[in-house]
N, C-alpha and C positions, 0 to 999 in steps of 0.2 A: 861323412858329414852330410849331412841332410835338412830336411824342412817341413815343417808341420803342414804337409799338404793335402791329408785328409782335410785339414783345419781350413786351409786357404779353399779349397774345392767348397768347404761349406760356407762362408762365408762369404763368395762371389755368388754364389746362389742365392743364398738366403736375401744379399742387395738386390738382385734383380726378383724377387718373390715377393718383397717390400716395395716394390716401385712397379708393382702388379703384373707380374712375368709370369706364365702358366706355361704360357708351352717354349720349351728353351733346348734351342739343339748343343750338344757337347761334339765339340772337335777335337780329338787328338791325332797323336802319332799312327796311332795301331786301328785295325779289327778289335782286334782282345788288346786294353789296355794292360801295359805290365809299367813295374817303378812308379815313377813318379806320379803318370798321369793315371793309372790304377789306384790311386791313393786321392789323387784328387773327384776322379767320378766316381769314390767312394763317400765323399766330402759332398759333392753335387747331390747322390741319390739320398745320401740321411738328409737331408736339407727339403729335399723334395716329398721324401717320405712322411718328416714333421707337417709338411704344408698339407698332406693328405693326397697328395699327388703321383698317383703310381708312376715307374720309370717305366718311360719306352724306348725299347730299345733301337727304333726305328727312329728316335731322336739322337743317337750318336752316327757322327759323320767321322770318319778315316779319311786323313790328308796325306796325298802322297806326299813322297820325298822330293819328286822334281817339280820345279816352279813353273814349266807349263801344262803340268796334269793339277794344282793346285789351282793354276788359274781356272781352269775347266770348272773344280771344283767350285770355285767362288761365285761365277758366275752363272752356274747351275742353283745355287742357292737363291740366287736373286725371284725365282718361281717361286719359292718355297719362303718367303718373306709373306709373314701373314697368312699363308697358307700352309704349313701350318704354325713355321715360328714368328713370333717378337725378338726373341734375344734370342744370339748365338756366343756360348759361353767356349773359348780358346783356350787351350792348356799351355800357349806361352803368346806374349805378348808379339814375338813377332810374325806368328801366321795370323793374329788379331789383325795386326796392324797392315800386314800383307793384306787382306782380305779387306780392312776400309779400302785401301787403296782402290783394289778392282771393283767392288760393289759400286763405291765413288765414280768410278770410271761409267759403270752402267748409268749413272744418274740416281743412284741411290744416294738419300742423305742420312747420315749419320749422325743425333741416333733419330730423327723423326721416324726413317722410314723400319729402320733396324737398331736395336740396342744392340752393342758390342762389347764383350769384357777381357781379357786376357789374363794373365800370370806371370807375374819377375817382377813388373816396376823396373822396367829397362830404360834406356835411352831412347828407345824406340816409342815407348809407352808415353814418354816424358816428352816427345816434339809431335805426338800425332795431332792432328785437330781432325775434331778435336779431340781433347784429354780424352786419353783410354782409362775406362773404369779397371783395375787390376788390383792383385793381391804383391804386396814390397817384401820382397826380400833381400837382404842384406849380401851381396857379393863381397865387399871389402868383409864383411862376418866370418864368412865360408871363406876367404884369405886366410884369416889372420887363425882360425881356428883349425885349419888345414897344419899350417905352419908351427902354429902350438904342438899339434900330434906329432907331425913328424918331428920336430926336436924332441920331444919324450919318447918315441921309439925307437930316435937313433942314442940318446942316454940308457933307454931303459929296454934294449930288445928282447925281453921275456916279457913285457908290457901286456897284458891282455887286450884282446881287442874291445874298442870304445865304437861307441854310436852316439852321434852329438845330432841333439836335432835342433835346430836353430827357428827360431817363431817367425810368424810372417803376421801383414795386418791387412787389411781392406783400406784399398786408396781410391777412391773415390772421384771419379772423372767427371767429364762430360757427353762421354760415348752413349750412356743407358737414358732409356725416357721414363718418367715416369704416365703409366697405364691409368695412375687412379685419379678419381674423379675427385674436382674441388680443390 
């Protein structure tokens, strides 16, 4: 069971390309994105591409696993605010919302100084201040559709295998600033 995340990837982009973002750093898990967040900076660069925007690759940043090499990371960004990003687009809401926290910390405000987006629409997303700009996706969904499957596989164990891809939307915060003029 999965999630229309090429879709979300474009779609948090395309918000920040509308509210006049050109140069936008992509944070994931990896070096080389795989799953999910490969699917979503697939989502970012067609997004990017439409706007006429070549991808750099020297715009994706790799978040470690431990939260004081992530801090490093955060705070290493705070140079690189306006020089050369406005928005830095998160592949999950909560290294988004990690990352207000420490930028905040430097005296960064969010979003004057830096626009911020994320992905889930989590609980996290949902008490940041402020509101993180993110793409919703349905957890209680991916429950109940988990639980669907597995009773049909435990009825039906010659079932073939399914792929369920569950929709997500654009939720709209207060994290991103709008660039354009008027």
């Amino acid at each position: 069971i999965g999630l229309e995340d090429h879709k979300g990837g474009y779609l948090i982009t395309k918000y920040l390309l509308e509210n006049g973002h050109r140069d936008i750093a992509f944070v994931s898990d990896m070096e080389n994105p795989i799953g999910v967040d490969a699917y979503r900076l697939a989502g970012h660069q067609q997004a990017l591409a439409e706007a006429g925007i070549p991808w750099n690759p020297k715009h994706h940043i790799a978040t470690p696993k431990m939260r004081r090499e992530r801090e490093k990371i955060n705070h290493a960004l705070v140079g690189r605010i306006n020089n050369p990003f406005t928005a830095i687009m998160f592949c999950s809401d909560f290294y988004a919302t990690e990352a207000m926290h420490d930028l905040q910390g430097c005296g960064l405000q969010i979003p004057r100084d830096v626009s911020i987006t994320g992905f889930d629409d989590n609980l996290l997303a949902q008490l940041s201040h402020p509101r993180l700009s993110t793409v919703h996706q349905s957890v209680f969904d991916k429950a109940e559709q988990a639980i669907k499957l597995l009773l049909n596989v435990v009825q039906n164990p010659d079932m073939p295998p399914q792929n369920i891809i569950l929709p997500v939307r654009l939720v709209p915060g207060a994290s991103v600033h709008s660039l354009n003029l008027g």
